[in-house]
C-alpha positions as CSV (number, residue, x, y, z in Angstrom):
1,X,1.0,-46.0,-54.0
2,X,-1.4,-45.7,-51.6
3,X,1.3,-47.5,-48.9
4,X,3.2,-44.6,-49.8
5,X,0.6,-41.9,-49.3
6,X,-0.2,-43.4,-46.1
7,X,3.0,-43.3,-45.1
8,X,3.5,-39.8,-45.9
9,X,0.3,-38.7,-44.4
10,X,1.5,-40.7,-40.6
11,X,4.8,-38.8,-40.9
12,X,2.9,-35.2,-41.7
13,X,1.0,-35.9,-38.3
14,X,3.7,-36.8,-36.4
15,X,5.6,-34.3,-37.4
16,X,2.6,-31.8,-36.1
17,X,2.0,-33.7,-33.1
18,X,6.3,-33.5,-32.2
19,X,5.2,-29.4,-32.9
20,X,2.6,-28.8,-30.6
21,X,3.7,-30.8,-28.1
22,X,7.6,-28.2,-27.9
23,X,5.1,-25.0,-28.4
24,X,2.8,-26.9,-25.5
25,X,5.6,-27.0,-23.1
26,X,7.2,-23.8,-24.3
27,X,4.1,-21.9,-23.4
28,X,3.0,-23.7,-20.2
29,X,6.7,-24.3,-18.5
30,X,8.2,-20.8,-18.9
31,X,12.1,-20.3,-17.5
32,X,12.4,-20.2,-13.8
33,X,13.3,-16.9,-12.2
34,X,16.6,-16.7,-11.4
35,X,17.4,-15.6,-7.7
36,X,18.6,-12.1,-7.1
37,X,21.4,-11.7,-4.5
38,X,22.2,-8.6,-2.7
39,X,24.2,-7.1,0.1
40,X,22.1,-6.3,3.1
41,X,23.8,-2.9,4.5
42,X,20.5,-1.5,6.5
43,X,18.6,-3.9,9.3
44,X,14.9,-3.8,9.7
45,X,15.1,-2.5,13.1
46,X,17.1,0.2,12.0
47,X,14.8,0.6,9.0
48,X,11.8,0.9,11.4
49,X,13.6,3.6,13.9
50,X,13.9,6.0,11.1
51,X,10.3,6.2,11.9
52,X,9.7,9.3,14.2
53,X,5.8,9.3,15.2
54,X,4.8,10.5,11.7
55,X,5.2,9.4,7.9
56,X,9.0,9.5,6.9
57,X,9.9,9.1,3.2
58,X,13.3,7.0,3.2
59,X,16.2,9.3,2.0
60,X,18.9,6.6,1.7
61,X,19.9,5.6,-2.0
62,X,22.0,2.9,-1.0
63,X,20.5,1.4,1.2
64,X,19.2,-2.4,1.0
65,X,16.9,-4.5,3.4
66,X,16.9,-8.2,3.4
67,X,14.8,-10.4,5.5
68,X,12.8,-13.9,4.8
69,X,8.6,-13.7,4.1
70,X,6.8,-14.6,7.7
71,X,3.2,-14.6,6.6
72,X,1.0,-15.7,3.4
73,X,-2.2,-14.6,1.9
74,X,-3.1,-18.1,0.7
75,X,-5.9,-18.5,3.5
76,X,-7.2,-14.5,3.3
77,X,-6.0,-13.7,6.7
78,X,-3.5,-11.4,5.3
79,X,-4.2,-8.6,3.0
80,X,-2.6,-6.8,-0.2
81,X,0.7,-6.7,2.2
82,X,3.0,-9.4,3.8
83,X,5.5,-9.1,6.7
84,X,9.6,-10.0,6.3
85,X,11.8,-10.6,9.2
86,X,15.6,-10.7,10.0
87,X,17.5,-10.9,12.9
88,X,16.8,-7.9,14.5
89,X,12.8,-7.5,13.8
90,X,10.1,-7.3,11.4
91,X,8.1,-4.9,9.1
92,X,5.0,-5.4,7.2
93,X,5.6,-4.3,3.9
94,X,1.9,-2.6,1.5
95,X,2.4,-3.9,-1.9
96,X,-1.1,-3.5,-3.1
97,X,-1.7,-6.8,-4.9
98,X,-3.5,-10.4,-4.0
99,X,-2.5,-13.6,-4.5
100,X,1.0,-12.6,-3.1
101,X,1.6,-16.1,-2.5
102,X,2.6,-16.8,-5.6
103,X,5.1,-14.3,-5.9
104,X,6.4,-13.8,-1.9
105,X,6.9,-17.5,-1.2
106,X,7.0,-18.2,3.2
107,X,10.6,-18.8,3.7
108,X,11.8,-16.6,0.4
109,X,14.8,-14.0,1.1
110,X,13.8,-11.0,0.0
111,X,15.7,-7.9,-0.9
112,X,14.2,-4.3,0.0
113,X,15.6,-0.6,-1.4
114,X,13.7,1.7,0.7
115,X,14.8,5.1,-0.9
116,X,11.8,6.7,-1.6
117,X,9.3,4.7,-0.1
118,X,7.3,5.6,2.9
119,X,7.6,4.4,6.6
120,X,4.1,4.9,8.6
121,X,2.2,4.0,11.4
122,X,-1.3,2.1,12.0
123,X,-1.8,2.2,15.6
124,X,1.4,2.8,16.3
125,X,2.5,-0.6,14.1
126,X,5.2,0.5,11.8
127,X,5.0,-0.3,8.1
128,X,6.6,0.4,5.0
129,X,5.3,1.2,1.7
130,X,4.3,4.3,-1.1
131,X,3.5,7.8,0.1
132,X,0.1,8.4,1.5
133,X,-2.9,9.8,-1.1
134,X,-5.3,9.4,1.9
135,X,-4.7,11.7,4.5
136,X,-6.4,9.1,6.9
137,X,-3.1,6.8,6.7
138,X,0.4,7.5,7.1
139,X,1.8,5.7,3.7
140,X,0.0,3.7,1.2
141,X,0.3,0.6,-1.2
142,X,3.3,0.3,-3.7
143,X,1.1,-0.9,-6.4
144,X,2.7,0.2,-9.4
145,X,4.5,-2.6,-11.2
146,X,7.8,-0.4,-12.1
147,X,7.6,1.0,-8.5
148,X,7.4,-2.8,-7.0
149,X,10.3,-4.1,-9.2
150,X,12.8,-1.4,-8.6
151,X,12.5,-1.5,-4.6
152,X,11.5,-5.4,-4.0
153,X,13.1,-8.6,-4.8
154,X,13.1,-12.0,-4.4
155,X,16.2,-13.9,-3.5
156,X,16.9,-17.6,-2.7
157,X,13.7,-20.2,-1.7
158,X,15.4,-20.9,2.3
159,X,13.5,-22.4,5.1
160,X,10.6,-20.9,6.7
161,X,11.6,-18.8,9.9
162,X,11.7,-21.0,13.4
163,X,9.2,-18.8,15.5
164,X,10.3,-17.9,18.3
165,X,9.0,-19.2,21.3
166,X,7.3,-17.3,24.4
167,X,6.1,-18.3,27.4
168,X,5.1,-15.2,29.6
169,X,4.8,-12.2,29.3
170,X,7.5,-10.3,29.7
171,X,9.1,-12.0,26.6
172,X,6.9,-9.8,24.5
173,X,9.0,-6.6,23.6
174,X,8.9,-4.1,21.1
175,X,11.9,-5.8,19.0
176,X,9.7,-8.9,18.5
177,X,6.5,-7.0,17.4
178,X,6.3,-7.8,13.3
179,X,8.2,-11.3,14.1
180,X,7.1,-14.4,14.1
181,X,6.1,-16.3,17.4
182,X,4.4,-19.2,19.3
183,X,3.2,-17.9,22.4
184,X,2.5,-21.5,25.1
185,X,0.4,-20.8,27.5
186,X,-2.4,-18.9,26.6
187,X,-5.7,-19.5,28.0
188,X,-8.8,-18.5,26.1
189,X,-11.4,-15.7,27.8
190,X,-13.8,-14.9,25.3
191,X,-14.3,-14.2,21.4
192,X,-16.6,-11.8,19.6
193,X,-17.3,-9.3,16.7
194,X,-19.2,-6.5,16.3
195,X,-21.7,-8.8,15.0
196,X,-21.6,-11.2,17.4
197,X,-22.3,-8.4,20.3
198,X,-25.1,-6.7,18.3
199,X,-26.7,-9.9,17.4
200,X,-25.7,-13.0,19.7
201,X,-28.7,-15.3,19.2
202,X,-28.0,-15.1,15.0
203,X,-23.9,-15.3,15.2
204,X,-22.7,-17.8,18.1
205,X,-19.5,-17.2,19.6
206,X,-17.9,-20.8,18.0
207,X,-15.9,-19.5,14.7
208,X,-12.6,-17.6,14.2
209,X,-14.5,-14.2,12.8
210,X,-18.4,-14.0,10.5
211,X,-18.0,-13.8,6.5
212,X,-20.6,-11.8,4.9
213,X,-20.2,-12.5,1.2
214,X,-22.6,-9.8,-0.1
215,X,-19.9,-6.9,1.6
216,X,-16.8,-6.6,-1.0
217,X,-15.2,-4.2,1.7
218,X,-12.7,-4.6,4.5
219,X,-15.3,-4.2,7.4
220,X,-14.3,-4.2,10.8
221,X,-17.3,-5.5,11.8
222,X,-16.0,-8.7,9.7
223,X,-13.3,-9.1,12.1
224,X,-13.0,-12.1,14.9
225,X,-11.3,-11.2,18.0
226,X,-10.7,-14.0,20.3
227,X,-8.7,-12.8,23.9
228,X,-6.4,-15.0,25.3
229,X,-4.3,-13.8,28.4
230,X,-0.7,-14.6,29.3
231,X,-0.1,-14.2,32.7
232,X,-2.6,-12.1,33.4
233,X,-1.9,-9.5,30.3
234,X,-4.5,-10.0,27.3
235,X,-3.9,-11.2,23.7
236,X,-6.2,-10.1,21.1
237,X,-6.1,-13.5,17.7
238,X,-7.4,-11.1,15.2
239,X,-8.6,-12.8,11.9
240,X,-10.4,-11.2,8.8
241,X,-13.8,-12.6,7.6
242,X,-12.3,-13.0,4.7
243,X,-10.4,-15.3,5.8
244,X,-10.9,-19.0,4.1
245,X,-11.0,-20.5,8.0
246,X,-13.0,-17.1,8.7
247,X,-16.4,-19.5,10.0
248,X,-14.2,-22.6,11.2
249,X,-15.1,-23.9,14.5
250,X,-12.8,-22.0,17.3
251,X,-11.3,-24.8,19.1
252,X,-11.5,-23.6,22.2
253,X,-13.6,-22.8,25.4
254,X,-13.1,-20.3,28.8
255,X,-10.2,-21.5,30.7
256,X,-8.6,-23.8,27.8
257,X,-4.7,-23.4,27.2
258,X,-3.5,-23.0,23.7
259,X,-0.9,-22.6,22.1
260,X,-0.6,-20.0,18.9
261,X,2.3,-19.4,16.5
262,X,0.9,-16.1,14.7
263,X,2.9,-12.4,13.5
264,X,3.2,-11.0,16.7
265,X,1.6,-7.1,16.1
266,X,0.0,-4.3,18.4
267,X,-2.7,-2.0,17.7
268,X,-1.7,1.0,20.3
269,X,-2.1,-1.0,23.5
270,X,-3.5,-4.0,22.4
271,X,-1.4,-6.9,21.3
272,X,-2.7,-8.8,18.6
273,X,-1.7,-11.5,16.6
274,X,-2.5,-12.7,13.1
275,X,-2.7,-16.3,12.0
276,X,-1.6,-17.8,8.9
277,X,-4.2,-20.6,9.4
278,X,-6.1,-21.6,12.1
279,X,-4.0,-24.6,12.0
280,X,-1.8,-22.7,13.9
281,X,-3.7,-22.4,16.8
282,X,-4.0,-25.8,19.0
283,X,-4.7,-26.6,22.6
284,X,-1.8,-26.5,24.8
């Protein structure tokens, strides 16, 4: 009898063990999102030229977008937004959200329907995203979750995007601005921030940009710009204090050549570009 009972009482546990372990798995390995696939009838350059030196809310029902994610938020450098590109450009697009890693994999096709949303400009950089609540910008974040899943999704996992590769100057043309590039032959001239040129004896000119972890906000004065020039015209490497590489070592000295693979952008005259990681930036 008590054989029996013991018996009984080894199959009752196994029985709960064979349980938890399916609700477990159920809970922490939920169904994979299944690929959207869509028919791109709209490029992002002719997206962008809709765009006519003020904001622009898209009047085009049918029209779709596609175009494969460029950059990542993983390492901070990159914002609430993240930048797509296709054959014919690329656009930054405001989603209002962190972590967009997660979601907006480098690599991932991803489908736009810009009816309704807003194209504006940030010195003179053309982006896409909700009307503008702030008269100080030209269009704002889509940060409503309806408004983000009934104008962006994500198709097919491909390759990340080859940069493309430029080697003077004149290679650098309004088509390419938003894309993804490695620029050879840059050589470094000088790096500061605005807390760097107020206070040089406290903040040394050797990191990518100066985190100050008691500021929550996005201030400029957190920003790192490092010039490079490429025959002869200058290159601004702009990176965010928050950045996770923000206070890592800048690899470089006056007169070293590098080479950078960044998202090529502009702020009016200046040409700028944005690293994923400083990993992307090595000596030539």
């Amino acid at each position: 009898m008590n054989t029996m009972k013991h018996i009984v009482f080894l199959s009752i546990v196994a029985l709960l063990a064979m349980a938890f372990a399916g609700c477990e798995k159920q809970y922490s390995e939920p169904a994979a999102t299944t690929p959207v696939v869509m028919q791109a009838n709209m490029t992002i350059k002719e997206l962008k030229a809709l765009y006519k030196n003020a904001p622009a809310i898209v009047n085009a029902p049918d029209a779709v977008v596609a175009g494969r994610v460029i950059s990542t938020d993983r390492y901070g450098n990159f914002y609430r937004s993240f930048y797509i590109q296709d054959e014919t450009g690329g656009i930054e697009i405001k989603i209002g959200k962190t972590t967009l890693y997660n979601t907006y994999r480098v690599g991932q096709e991803i489908y736009l329907k810009p009816h309704q949303l807003c194209l504006g400009a940030y010195g003179k950089m053309v982006s896409i995203g909700a009307p503008s609540t702030d008269p100080s910008y030209e269009n704002g974040y889509i940060d409503v979750p309806m408004l983000i899943n009934s104008h962006i999704f994500c198709g097919e996992m491909k390759t990340p995007v080859t940069p493309t590769v430029i080697s003077s100057a004149g290679e650098i043309s309004n088509d390419r601005m938003g894309t993804l590039v490695t620029i050879h032959n840059l050589v470094y001239q000088k790096g500061e921030t605005q807390y760097t040129r107020a206070h040089p004896e406290v903040f040394p000119i050797i990191t990518w940009a100066v985190k100050n972890d008691t500021d929550t906000s996005e201030d400029d004065s957190h920003y790192g710009l490092h010039t490079f020039t490429l025959n002869g015209t200058d290159i601004v490497v702009r990176t965010s204090g928050y950045a996770k590489f923000a206070e890592t070592p800048v690899p470089f000295v006056t007169g070293d050549r590098a080479r950078i693979t960044g998202v090529l952008t502009h702020y009016n005259e200046t040409i700028q570009l944005a690293l994923n990681t400083d990993k992307d930036a090595v000596k030539n």
